[in-house]
PALUMKE-996318 format. One line per field, with one value per atom (N, C-alpha, C): y, x, z. Coordinates in steps of 0.05 Angstrom, whole numbers, plus 5000, padded with zeros to 4 digits. Layout:
# residues N
y	[Y|...];
x	[X|...];
z	[Z|...];
END
This chain:
# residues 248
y	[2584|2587|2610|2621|2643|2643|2657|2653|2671|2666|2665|2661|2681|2668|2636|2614|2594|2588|2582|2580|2540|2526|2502|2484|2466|2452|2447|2464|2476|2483|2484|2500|2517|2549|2561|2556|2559|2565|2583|2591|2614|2629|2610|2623|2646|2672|2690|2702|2725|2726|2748|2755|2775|2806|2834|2852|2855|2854|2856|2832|2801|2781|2778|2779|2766|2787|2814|2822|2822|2803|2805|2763|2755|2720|2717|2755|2747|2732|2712|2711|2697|2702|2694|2712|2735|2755|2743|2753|2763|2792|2777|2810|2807|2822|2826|2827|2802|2800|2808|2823|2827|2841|2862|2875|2859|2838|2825|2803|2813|2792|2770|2749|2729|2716|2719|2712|2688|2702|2671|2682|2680|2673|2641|2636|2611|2600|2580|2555|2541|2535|2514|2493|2478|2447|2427|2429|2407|2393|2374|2362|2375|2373|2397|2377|2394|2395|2374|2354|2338|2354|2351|2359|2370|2370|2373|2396|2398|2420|2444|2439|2469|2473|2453|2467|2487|2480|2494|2524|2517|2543|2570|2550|2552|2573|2557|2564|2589|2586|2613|2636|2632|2662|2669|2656|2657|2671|2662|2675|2701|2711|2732|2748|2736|2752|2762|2749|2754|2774|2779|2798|2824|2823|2850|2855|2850|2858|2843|2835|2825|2814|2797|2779|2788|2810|2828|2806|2819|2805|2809|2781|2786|2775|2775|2771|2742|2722|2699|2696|2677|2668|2635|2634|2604|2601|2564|2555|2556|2549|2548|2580|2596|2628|2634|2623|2628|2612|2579|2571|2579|2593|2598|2619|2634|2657|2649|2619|2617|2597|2587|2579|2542|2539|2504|2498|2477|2460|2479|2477|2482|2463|2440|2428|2433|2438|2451|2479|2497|2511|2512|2491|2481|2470|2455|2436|2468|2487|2506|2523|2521|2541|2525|2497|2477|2482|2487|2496|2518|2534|2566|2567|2549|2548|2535|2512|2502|2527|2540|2577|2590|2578|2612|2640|2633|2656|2661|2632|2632|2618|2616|2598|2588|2563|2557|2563|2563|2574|2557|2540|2517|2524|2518|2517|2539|2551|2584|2586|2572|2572|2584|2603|2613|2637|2650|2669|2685|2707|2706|2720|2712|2718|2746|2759|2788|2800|2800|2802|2821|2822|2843|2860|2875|2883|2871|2854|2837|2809|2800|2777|2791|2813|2829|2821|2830|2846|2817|2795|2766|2760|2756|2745|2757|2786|2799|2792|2785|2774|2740|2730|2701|2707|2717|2724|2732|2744|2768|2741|2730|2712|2691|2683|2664|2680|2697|2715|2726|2738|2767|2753|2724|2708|2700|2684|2673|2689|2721|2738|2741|2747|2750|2728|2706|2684|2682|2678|2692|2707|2732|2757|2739|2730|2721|2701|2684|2667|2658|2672|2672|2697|2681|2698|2726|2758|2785|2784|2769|2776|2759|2741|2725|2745|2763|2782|2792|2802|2813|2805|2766|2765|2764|2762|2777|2804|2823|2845|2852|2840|2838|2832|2812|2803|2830|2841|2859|2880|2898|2910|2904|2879|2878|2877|2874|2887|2908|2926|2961|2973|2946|2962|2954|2927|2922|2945|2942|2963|2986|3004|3025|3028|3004|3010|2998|2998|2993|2966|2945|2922|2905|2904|2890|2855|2848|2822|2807|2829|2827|2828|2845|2859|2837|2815|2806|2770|2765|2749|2757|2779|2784|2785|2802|2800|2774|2754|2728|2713|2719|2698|2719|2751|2758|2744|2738|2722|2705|2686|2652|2651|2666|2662|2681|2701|2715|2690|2672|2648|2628|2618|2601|2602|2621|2620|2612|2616|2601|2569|2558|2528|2508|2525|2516|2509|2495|2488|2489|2478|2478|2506|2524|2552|2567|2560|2575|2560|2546|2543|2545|2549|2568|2586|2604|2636|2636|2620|2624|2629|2601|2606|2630|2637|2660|2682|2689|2713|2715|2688|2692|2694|2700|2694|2724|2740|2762|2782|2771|2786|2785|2774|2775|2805|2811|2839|2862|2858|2871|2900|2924|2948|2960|2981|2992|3000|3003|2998|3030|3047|3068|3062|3046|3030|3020|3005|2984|2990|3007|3024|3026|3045|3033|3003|2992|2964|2955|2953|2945|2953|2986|2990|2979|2974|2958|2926|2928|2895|2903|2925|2935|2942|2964|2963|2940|2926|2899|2885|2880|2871|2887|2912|2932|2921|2918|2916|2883|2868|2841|2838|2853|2853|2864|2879|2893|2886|2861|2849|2868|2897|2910|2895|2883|2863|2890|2906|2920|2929|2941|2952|2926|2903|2875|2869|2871|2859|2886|2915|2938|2936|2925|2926|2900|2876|2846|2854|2867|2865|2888|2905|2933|2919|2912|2893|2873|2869|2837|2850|2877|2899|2895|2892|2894|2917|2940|2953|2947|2951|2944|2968];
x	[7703|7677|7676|7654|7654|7654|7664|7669|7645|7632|7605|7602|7582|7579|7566|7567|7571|7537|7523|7489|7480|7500|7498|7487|7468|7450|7428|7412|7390|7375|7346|7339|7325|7321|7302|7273|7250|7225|7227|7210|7204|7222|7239|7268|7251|7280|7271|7300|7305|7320|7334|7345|7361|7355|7343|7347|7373|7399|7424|7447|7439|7448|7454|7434|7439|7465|7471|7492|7516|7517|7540|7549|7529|7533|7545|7546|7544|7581|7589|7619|7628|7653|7667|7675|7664|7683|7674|7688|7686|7678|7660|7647|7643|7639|7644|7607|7599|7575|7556|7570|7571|7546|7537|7513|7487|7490|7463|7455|7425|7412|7397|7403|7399|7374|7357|7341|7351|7364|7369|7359|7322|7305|7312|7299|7294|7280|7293|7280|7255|7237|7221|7229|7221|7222|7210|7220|7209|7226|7209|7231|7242|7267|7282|7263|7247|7241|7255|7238|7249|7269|7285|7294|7280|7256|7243|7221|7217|7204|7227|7252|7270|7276|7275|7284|7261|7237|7216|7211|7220|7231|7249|7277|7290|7282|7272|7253|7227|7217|7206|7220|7237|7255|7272|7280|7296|7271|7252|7231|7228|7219|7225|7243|7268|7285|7294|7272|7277|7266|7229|7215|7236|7242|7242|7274|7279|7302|7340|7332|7360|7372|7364|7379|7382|7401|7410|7408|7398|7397|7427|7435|7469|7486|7490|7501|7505|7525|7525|7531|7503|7500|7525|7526|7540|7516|7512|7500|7516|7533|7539|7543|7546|7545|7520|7495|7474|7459|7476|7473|7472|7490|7504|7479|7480|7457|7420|7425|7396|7400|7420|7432|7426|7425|7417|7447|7449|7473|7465|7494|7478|7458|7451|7437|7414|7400|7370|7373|7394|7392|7398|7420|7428|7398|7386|7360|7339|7336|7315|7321|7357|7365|7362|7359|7358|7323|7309|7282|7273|7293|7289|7302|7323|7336|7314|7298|7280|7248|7258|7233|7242|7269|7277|7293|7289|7299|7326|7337|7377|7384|7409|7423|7443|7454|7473|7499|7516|7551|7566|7581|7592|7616|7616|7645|7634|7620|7604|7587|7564|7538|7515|7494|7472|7474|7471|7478|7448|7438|7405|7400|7380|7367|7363|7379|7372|7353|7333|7309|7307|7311|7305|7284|7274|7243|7238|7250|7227|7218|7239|7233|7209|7199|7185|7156|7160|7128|7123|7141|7135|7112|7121|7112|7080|7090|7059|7048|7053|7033|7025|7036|7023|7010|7015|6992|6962|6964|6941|6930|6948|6934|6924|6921|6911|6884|6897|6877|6860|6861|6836|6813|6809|6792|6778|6793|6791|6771|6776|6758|6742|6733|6721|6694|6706|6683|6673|6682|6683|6669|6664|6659|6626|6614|6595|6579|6595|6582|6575|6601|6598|6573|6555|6537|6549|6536|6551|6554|6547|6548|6577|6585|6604|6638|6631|6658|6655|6646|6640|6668|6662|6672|6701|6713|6749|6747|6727|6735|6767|6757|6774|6803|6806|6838|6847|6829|6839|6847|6823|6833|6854|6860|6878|6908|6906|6926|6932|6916|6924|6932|6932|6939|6975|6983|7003|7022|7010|7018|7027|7013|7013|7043|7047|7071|7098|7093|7112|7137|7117|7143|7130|7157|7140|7139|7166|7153|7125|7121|7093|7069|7073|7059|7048|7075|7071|7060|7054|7040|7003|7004|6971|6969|6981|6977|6975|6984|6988|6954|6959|6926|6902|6902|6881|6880|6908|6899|6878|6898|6889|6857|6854|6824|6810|6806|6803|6797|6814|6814|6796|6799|6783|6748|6747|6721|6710|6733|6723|6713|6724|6726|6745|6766|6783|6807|6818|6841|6869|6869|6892|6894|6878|6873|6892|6876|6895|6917|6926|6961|6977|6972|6983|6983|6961|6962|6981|6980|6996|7028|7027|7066|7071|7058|7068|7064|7039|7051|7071|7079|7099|7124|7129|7149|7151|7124|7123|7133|7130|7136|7166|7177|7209|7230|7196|7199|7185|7167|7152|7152|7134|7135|7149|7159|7178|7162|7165|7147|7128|7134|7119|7102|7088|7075|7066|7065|7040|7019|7019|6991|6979|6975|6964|6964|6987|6981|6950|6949|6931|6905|6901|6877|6865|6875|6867|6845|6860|6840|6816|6807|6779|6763|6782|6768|6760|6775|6772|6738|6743|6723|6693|6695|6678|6665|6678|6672|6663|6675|6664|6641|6633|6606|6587|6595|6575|6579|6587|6591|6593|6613|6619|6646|6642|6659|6680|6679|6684|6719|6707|6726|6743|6722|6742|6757|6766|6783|6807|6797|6820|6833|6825|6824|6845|6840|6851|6881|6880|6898|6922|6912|6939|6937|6927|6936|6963|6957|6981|7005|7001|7026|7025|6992|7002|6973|6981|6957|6942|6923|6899|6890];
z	[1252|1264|1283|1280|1297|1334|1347|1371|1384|1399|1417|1445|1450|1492|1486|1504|1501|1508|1497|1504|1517|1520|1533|1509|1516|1495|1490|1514|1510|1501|1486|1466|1479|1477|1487|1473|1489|1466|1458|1442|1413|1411|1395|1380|1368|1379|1355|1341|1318|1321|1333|1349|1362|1349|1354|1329|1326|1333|1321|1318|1329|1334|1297|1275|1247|1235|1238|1233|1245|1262|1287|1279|1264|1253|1218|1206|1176|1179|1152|1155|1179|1174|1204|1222|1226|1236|1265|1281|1323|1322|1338|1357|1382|1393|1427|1433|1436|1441|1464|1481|1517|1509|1493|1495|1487|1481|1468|1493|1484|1500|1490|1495|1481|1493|1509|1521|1542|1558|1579|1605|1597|1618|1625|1656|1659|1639|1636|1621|1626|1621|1640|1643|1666|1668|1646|1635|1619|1594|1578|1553|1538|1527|1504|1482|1462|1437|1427|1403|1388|1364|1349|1336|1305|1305|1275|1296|1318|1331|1333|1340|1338|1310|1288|1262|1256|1267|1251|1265|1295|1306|1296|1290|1272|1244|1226|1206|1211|1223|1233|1232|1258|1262|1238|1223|1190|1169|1171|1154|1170|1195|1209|1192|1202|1194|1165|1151|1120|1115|1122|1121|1140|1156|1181|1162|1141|1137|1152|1175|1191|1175|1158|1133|1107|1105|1085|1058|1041|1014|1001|0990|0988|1002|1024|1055|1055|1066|1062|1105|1108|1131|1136|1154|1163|1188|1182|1193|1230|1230|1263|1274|1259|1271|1283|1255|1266|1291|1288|1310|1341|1341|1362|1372|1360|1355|1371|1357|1378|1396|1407|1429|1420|1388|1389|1365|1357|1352|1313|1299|1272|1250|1255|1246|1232|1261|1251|1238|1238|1220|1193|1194|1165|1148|1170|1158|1138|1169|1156|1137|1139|1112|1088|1091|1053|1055|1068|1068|1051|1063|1052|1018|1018|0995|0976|0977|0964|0952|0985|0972|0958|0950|0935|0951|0979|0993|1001|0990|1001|0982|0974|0954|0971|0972|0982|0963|0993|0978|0989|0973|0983|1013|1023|1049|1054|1049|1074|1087|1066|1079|1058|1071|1045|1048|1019|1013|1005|1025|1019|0996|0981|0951|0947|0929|0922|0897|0908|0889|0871|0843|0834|0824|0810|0799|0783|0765|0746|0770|0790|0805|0816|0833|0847|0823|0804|0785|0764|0766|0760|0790|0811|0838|0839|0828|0833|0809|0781|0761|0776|0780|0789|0809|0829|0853|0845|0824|0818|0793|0783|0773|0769|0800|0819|0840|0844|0872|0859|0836|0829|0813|0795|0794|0818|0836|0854|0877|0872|0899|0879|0853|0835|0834|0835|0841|0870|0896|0913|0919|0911|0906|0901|0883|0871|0886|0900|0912|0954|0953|0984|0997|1019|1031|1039|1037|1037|1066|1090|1112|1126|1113|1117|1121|1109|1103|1127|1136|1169|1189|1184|1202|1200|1178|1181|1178|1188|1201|1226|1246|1258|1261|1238|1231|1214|1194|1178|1201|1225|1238|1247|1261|1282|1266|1240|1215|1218|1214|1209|1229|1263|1280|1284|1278|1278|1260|1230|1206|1224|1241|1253|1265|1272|1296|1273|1254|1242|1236|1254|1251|1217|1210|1186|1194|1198|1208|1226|1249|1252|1233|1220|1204|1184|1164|1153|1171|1192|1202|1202|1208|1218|1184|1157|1134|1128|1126|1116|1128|1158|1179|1163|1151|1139|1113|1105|1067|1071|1096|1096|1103|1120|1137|1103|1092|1064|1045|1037|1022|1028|1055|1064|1062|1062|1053|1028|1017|0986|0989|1006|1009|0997|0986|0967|0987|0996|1021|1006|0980|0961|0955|0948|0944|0967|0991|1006|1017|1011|1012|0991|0971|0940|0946|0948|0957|0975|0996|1022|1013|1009|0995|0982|0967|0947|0955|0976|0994|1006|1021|1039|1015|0993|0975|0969|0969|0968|0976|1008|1031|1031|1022|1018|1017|0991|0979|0991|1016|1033|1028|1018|1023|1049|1046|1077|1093|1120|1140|1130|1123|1110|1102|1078|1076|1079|1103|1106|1118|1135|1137|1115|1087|1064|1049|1062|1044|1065|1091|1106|1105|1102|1091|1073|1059|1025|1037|1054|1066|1072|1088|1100|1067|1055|1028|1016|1011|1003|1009|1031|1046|1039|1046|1037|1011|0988|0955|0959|0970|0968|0984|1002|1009|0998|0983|0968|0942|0936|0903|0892|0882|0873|0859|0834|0822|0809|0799|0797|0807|0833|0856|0866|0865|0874|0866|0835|0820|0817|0817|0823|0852|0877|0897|0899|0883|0892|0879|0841|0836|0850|0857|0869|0891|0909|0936|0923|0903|0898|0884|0885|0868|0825|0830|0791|0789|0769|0763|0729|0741|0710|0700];
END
């Protein structure tokens, strides 16, 4: 097991993960952890989290770290390294890594731990045919039936997209992308709709364009919006499918 500054039993709130803490946990090696800051602000006064509130903590910062890259595709994590890492017991991370394993995003490796999923281009341009062939009907009808003034109002999520995009974090990036799908979907009225879409973006995002990129991936939403207000069925369905990475 890997050897670590000793974080008590504690949980901090909003686990995140370290930017250099996931390559300093891959294996068993020792590293001289003295430069990392692990966040040991005061704590507040109050109850430590039930145990199914830090896994999901847990689970968050692991999906984080899937998108932003920290969790090298290939790389075999151990649950108590990473433990150590966000200062809680390995449990809850064991719990969020059979989570992730059930997404597709880690395989387990027996006596090591998970070994994260290395995606290739047909896994990539499969992800984007099911997306596109769920989503580009779906804005298509959409497109047809929702009032034109309704699009207006995820203006703002789309902006407040292109501004994250700007600065380059993709893990950010792929949160405000994900709250423009969901809130995008919802308007259909379809609730099952958007938690299908949802999963499979976030399955997407695995494979996330490099931060170069997402400034154009983000414009594509204002466009978007643009053509669906103006029932230009047309541009919606060129616009839904190169958003989901398949061209027509």
């Amino acid at each position: 097991m890997e050897q670590g500054r000793p974080h008590g039993t504690g949980v901090r709130p909003g686990i995140a993960v370290p930017a250099q803490a996931t390559s300093s946990a891959r294996g068993e090696h020792t590293h001289d952890e003295s430069e990392y800051d692990y966040g040991r602000a005061a704590r507040p006064a109050r109850r430590v989290p039930q145990r199914y509130s830090v896994r999901g903590q847990v689970l968050d910062a692991l999906r984080k770290a899937l998108v932003s890259g920290e969790l090298v595709p290939g790389e075999v994590y151990s649950g108590p390294a990473l433990g150590e890492r966000f200062g809680v017991s390995a449990t809850p991370v064991r719990e969020a890594m059979q989570q992730l394993a059930l997404e597709g995003a880690v395989e387990v490796v027996p006596n090591r731990g998970f070994r994260v999923t290395s995606r290739t281009p047909r896994d990539v341009a499969e992800l984007a045919e099911v997306r596109a062939l769920l989503e580009v009907p779906a804005l298509l009808r959409m497109a047809r039936t929702v009032p034109a003034g309704r699009w207006c109002e995820l203006r703002p999520l789309a902006e407040t997209a292109a501004v994250v995009a700007a600065g380059g974090d993709r893990a950010a990036y792929a949160e405000a992308d994900r709250a423009f799908h969901r809130a995008l979907f919802a308007l259909g009225g379809n609730q099952q709709l958007v938690l299908v879409a949802d999963e499979l973006h976030r399955r997407a995002q695995w494979a996330a364009p490099c931060a170069a990129n997402l400034v154009a991936d983000a414009a594509e939403h204002l466009a978007l919006l643009d053509a669906l207000a103006a029932r230009d069925l047309a541009a919606v369905e060129a616009l839904a499918a190169r958003h989901c990475g398949v061209c027509l």
